[in-house]
C-alpha positions as CSV (number, residue, x, y, z in Angstrom):
1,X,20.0,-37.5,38.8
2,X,20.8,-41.1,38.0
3,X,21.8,-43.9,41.0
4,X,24.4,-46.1,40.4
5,X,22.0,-48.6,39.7
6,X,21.0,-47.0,36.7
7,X,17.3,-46.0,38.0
8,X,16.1,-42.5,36.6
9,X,15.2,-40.2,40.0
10,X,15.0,-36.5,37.8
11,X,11.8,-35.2,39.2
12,X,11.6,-32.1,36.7
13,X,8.4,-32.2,34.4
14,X,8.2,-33.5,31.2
15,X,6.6,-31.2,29.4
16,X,3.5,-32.3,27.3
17,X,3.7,-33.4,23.9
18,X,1.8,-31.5,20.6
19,X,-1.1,-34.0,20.7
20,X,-1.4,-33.9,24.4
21,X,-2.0,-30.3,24.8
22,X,-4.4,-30.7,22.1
23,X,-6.0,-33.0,23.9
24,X,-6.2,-30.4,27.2
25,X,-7.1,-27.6,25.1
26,X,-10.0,-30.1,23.9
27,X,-11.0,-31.0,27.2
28,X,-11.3,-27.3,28.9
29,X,-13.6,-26.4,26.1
30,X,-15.5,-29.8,26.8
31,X,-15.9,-29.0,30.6
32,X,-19.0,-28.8,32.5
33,X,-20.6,-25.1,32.6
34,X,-18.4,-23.7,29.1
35,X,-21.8,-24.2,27.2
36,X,-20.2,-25.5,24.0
37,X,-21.4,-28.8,24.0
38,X,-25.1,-27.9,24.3
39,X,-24.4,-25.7,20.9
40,X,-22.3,-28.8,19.2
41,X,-25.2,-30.9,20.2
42,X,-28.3,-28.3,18.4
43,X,-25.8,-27.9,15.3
44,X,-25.3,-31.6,15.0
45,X,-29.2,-32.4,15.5
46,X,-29.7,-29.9,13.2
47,X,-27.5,-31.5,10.4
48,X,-29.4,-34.3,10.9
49,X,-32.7,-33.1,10.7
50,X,-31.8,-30.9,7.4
51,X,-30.0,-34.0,6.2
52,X,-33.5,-36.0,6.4
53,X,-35.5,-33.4,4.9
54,X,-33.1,-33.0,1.8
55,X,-33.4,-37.0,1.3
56,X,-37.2,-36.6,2.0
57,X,-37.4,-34.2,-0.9
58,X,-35.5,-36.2,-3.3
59,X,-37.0,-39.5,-2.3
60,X,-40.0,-38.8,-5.3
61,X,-36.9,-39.1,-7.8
62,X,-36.4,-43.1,-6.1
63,X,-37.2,-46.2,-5.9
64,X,-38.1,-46.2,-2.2
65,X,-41.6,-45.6,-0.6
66,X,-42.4,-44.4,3.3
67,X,-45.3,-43.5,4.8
68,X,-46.8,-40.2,4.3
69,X,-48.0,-38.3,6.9
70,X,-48.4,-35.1,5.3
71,X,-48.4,-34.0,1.4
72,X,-44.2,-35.3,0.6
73,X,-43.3,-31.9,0.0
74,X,-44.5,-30.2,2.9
75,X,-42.9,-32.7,5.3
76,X,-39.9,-31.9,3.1
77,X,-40.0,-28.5,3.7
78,X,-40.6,-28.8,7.5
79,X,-37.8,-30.8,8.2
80,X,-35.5,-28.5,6.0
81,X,-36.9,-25.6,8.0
82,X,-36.0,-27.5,11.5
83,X,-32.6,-28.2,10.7
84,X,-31.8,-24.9,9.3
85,X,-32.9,-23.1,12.6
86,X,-31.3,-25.8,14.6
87,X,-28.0,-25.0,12.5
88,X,-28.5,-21.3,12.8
89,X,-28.4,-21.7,16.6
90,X,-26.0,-23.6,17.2
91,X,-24.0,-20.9,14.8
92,X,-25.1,-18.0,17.3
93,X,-24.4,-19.7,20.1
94,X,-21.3,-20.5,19.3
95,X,-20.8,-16.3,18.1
96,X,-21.3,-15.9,21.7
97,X,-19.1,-17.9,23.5
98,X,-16.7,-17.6,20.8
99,X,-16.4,-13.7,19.8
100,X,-15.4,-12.1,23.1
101,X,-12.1,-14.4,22.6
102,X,-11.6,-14.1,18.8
103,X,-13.1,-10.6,18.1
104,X,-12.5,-8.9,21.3
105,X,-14.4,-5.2,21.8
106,X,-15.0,-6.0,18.1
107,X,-18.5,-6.7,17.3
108,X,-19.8,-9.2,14.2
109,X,-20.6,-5.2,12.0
110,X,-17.4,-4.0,12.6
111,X,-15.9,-7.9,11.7
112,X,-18.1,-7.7,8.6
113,X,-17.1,-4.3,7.7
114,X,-13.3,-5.3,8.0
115,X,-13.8,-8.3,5.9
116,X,-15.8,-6.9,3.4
117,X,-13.3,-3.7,3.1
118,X,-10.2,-6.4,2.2
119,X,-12.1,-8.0,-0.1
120,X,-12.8,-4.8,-1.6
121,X,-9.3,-3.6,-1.5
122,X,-7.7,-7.0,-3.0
123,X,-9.9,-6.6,-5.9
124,X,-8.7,-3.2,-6.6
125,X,-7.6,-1.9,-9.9
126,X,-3.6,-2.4,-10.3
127,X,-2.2,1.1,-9.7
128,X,1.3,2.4,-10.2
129,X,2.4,5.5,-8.9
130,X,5.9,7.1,-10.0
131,X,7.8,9.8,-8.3
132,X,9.6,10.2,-4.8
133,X,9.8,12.1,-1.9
134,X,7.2,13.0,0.6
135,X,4.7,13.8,-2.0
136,X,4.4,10.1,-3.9
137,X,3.9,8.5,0.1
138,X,1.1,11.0,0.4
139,X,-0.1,9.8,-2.0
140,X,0.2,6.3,-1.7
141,X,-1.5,6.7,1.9
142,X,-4.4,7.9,0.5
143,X,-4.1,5.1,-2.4
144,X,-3.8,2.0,0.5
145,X,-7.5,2.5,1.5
146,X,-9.0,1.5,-2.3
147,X,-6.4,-1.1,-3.4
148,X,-3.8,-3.5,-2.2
149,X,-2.9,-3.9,-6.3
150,X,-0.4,-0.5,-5.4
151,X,3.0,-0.3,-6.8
152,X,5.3,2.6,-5.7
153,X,8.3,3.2,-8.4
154,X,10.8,5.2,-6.9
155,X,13.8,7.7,-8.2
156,X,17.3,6.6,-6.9
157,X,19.0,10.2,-7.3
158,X,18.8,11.2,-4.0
159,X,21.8,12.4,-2.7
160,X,21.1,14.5,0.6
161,X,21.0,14.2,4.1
162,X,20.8,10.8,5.7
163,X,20.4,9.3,2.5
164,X,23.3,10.5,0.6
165,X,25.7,9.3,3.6
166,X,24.6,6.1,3.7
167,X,24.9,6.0,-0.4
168,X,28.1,7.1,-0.2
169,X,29.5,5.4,2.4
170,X,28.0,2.4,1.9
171,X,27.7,2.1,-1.9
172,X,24.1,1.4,-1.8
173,X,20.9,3.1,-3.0
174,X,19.1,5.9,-1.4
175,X,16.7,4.3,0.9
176,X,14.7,7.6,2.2
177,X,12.0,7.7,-0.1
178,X,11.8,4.2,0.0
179,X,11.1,4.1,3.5
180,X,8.5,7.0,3.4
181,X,6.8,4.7,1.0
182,X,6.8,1.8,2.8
183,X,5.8,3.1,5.7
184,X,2.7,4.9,3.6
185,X,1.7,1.4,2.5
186,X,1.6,-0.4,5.5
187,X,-1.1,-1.5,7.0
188,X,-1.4,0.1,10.0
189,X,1.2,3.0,10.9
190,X,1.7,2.4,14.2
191,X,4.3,2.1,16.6
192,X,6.5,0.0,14.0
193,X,5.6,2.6,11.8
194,X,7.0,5.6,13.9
195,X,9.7,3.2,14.7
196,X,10.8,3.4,11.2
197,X,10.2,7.0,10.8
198,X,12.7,8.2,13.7
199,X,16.1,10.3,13.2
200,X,18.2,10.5,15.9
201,X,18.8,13.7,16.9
202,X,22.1,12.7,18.9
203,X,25.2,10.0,19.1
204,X,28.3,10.3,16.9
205,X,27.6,9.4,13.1
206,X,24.2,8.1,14.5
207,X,22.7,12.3,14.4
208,X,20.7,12.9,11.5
209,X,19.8,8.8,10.6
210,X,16.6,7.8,10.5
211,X,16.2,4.5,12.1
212,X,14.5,3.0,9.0
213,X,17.1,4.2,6.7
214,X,19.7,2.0,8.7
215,X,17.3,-0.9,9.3
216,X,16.8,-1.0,5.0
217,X,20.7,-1.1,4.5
218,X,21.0,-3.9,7.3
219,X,19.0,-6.0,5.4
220,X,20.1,-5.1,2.3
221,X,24.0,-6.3,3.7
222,X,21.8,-9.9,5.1
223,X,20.6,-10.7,2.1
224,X,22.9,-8.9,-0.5
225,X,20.2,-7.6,-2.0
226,X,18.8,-3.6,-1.9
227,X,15.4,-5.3,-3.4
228,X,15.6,-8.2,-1.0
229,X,16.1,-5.7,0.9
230,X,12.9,-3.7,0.0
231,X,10.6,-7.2,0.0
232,X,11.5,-8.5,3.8
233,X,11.1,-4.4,5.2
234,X,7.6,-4.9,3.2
235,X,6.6,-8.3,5.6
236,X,7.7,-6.1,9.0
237,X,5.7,-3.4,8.0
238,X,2.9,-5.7,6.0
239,X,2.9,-3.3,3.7
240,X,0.1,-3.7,0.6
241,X,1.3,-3.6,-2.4
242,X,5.5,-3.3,-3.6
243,X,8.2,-0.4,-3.8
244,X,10.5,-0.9,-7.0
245,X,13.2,1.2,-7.7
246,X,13.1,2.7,-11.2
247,X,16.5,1.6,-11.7
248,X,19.4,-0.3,-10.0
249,X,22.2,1.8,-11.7
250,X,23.7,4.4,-9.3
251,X,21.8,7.3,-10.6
252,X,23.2,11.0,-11.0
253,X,21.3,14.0,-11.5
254,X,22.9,17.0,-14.0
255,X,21.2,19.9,-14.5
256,X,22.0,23.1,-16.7
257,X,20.2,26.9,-15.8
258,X,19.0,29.1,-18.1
259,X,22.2,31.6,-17.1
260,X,24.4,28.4,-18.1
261,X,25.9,26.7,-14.7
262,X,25.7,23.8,-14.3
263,X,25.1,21.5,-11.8
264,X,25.7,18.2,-10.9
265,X,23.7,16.2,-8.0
266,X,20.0,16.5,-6.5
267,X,20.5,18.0,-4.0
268,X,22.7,20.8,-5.4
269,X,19.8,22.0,-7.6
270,X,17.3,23.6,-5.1
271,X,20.7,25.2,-4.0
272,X,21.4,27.0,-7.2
273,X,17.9,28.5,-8.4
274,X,16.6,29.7,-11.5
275,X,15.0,28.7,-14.8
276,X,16.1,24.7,-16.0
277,X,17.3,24.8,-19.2
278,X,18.7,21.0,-19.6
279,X,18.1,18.1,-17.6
280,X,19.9,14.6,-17.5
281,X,20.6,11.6,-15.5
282,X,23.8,9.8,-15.2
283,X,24.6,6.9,-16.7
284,X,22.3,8.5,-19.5
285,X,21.5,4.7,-20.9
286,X,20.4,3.2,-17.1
287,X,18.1,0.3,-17.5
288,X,14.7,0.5,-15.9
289,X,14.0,-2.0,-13.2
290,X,12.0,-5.4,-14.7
291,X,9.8,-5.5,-12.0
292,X,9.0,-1.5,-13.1
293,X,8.6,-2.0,-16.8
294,X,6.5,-5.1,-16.2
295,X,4.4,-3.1,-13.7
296,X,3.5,-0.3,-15.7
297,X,2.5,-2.1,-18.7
298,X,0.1,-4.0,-17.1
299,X,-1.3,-1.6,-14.6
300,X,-5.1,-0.3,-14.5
301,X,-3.9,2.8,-13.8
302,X,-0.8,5.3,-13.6
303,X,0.0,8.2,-11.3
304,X,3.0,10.7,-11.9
305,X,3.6,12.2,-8.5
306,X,3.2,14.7,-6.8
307,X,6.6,15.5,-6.1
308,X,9.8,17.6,-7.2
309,X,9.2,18.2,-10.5
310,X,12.8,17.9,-11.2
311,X,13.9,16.2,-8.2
312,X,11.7,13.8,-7.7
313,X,9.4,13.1,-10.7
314,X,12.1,13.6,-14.3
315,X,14.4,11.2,-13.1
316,X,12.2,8.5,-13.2
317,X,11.2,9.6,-16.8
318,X,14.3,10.0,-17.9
319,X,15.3,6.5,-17.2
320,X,14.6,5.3,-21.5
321,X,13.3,2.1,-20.2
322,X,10.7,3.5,-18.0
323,X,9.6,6.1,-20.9
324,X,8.8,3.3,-23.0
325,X,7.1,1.3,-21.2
326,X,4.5,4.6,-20.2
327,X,4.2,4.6,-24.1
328,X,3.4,1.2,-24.3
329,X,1.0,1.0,-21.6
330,X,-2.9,0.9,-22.3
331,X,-3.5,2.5,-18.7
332,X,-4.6,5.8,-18.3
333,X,-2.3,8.2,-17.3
334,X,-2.5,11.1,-14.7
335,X,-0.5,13.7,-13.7
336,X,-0.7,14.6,-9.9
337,X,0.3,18.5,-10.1
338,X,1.7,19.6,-6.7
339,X,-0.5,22.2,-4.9
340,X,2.4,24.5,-4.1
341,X,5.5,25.6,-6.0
342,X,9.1,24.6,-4.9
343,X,12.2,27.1,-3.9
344,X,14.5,26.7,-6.2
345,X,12.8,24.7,-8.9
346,X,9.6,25.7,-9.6
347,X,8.9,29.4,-8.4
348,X,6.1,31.2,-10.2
349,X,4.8,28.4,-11.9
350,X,0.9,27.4,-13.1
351,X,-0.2,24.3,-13.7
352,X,0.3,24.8,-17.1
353,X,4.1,25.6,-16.7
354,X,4.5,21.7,-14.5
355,X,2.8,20.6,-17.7
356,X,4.9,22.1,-19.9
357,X,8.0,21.1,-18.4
358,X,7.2,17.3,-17.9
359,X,6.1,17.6,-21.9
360,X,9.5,19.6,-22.4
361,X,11.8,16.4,-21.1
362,X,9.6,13.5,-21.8
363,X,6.9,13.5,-24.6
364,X,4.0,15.2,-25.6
365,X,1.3,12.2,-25.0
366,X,3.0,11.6,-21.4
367,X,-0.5,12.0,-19.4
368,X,-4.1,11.7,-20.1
369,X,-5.0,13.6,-16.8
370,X,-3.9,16.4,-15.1
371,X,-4.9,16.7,-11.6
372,X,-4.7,19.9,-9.7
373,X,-5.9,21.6,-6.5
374,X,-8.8,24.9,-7.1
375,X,-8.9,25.2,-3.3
376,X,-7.8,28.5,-2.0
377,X,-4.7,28.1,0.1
378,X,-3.7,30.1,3.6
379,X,-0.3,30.5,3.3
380,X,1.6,32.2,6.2
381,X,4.1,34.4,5.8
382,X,6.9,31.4,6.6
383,X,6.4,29.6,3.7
384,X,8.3,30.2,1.2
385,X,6.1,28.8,-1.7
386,X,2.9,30.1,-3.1
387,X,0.1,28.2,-4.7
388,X,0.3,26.3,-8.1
389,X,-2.8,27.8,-9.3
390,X,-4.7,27.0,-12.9
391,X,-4.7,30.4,-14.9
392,X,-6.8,28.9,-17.7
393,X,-3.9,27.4,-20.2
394,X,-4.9,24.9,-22.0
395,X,-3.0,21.5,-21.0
396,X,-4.4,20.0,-23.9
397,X,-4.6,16.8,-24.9
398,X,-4.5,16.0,-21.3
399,X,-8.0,16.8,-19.7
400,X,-7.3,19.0,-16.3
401,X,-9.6,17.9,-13.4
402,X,-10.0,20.4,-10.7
403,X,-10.7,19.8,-7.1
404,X,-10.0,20.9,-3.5
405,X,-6.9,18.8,-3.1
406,X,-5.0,20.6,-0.5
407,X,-4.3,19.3,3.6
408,X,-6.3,21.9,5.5
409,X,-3.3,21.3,8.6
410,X,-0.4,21.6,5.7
411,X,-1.9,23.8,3.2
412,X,1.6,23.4,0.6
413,X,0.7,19.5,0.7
414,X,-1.8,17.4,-0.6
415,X,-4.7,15.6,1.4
416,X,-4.0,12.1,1.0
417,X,-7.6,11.1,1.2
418,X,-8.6,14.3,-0.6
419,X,-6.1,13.1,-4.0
420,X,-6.8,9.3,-3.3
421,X,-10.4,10.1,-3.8
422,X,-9.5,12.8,-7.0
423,X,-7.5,9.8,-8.2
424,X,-9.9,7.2,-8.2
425,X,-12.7,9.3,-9.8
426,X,-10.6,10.0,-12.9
427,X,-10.0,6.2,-12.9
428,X,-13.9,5.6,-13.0
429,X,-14.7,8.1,-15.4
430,X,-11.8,6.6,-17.5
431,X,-13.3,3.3,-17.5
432,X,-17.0,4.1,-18.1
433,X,-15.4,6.1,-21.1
């Protein structure tokens, strides 16, 4: 309140400026009985000390002469030692005081361990993986733990459930399998994670959304951008690595059967059933993405699937841009066969039939690696799959590497660290090679 007089008579605080809470933040650490001055103190005499041994070593390369009291380099050495010890100290003492507040329960091992794992991880080999649905993000969760060079490629023909609504009535992309992705690559799938992962099960047009799905097409009206889109999700979720869609075009899936119908849409196809004659996408001549092609060709490594075969995997390959860029690239290539067939698109196939098919619509030369599951599998009697076994084709050229691959909880799925780990031994074998 101001008087008449003009004097100033608001009581209310002023709150402190930036350098003066500084200043207080300085000063509590500074107070009597925090014991960090006595460890500033040892460090700094310990500087000091080292400081003089280093220039008592050197002085032999001078001018200057001082007494000796012992041979030069011993009193060299001494003082180097002092300091050193004094520095080390003053380090641990300061671990002390320090660590409950900046580590927490977290000890200096499990610090080390941390540090020492992202180090490892940002030095990883760039790694592409291409393909959609649940099977690439099983993947890519397993994929998260030996690089943060990932990068997830991803089909745009879905056209089903909560995806295909929002696609059609919002004229954007299909964000499902781009949230499963993300949500794989993240850093830690927590709460955010689940967050992004939940479908409401009630509320008028809300039923059958998953909340992630909405929050990816939010953004992606903010910024008027689906891959702006894509990149601000990826800082909520610090995810490792980036999810590209193969294409930008609005992508349609036709299929022909063996008895001639034809179908049009993905997920019309598992619908139908039978033998795939014929396979195309719509427009035929969609460009890949840049960020995909430019991916690819530089990548260390690249992973087809697991996934649809047809659903999930072709698209992508289909897209001529995409195709041509797997030519191009010197990476080795793998093929992540699914450990379980798929109603209505691949029933009774072997490995050898996913190989022949992917050969069928792409090229010959399409992988270097085939990797498939030779762990038994318990199937109930609800599932209705069966294994994708190997029945001792040759997939020839591509080398077939065998392993127990298959999620002892979910036997029809992969293990994510089980196929991460089959994944990265291929990559060091192709390397020493």
């Amino acid at each position: 309140m101001t008087r008449p007089d003009g004097a100033n008579h608001d009581k209310s605080p002023r709150r402190p400026g930036i350098w003066a809470r500084r200043r207080q933040r300085i000063s509590r650490l500074l107070r009597f009985g925090v014991g960090l001055k006595r460890w500033a103190l040892i460090g700094a005499i310990g500087v000091a000390i080292w400081s003089i041994g280093f220039a008592w070593l050197i002085r032999q390369f001078s001018d200057l002469k001082f007494p000796n009291f012992l041979p030069w380099h011993l009193e060299g050495f001494l003082l180097l030692a002092l300091g050193s010890g004094s520095i080390l100290a003053a380090l641990y003492g300061f671990y002390r005081k320090l660590s409950p507040v900046l580590l927490g329960s977290q000890g200096i091992g499990e610090m080390a361990d941390q540090v020492y794992t992202r180090w490892s991880r940002g030095r990883g080999p760039k790694i592409v993986a291409i393909g959609g649905g649940t099977g690439l993000s099983v993947l890519l969760r397993g994929l998260r733990d030996h690089t943060d060079n990932l990068t997830a490629i991803i089909t745009v023909a879905d056209d089903g459930g909560s995806s295909g609504r929002l696609r059609r009535e919002m004229g954007v992309l299909p964000p499902g399998d781009f949230r499963n992705c993300l949500v794989a690559m993240s850093e830690d799938e927590s709460l955010l994670g689940e967050l992004f992962q939940y479908r409401f099960d009630e509320g008028n047009g809300l039923k059958g959304h998953s909340f992630g799905n909405l929050f990816i097409v939010a953004m992606t009206q903010v910024t008027h951008s689906f891959e702006q889109a894509l990149v601000e999700s990826s800082h909520v979720l610090a995810v490792r690595g980036q999810v590209i869609p193969s294409t930008l075009s609005n992508l349609s899936l036709k299929v022909k059967f063996a008895d001639g119908t034809s179908v049009e849409g993905e997920s019309n196809i598992g619908d139908h059933g039978g033998k795939i004659s014929e396979i195309s996408i719509d427009p035929i001549d969609a460009p890949g993405h840049p960020l995909a092609i430019k991916a690819i060709e530089e990548a260390e490594l690249v992973v087809i699937g697991p996934g649809s075969l047809y659903t999930s995997i072709l698209p992508n390959l289909l897209v001529p841009e995409i195709s041509d860029a797997i030519k191009r690239t010197s990476a080795p290539i793998i093929y992540a066969c699914n450990v379980a067939t798929e109603v209505g698109e691949t029933q009774g196939f072997a490995v050898a039939e996913h190989m022949e098919t992917l050969r069928q619509f792409t090229f010959r030369e399409v992988v270097d690696y085939v990797v498939a599951n030779n762990a038994k599998l318990n199937l109930m009697l609800d599932y209705p799959c069966e294994p994708v076994v190997d029945d001792g084709r040759s997939v020839a050229p591509a080398k077939l590497e065998l392993a127990d691959l298959a999620d002892p909880e979910r036997p029809i799925r992969h293990s994510s660290e089980k196929l991460a780990a089959a994944v990265m031994s291929v990559y060091r074998k192709s390397s020493v090679g």
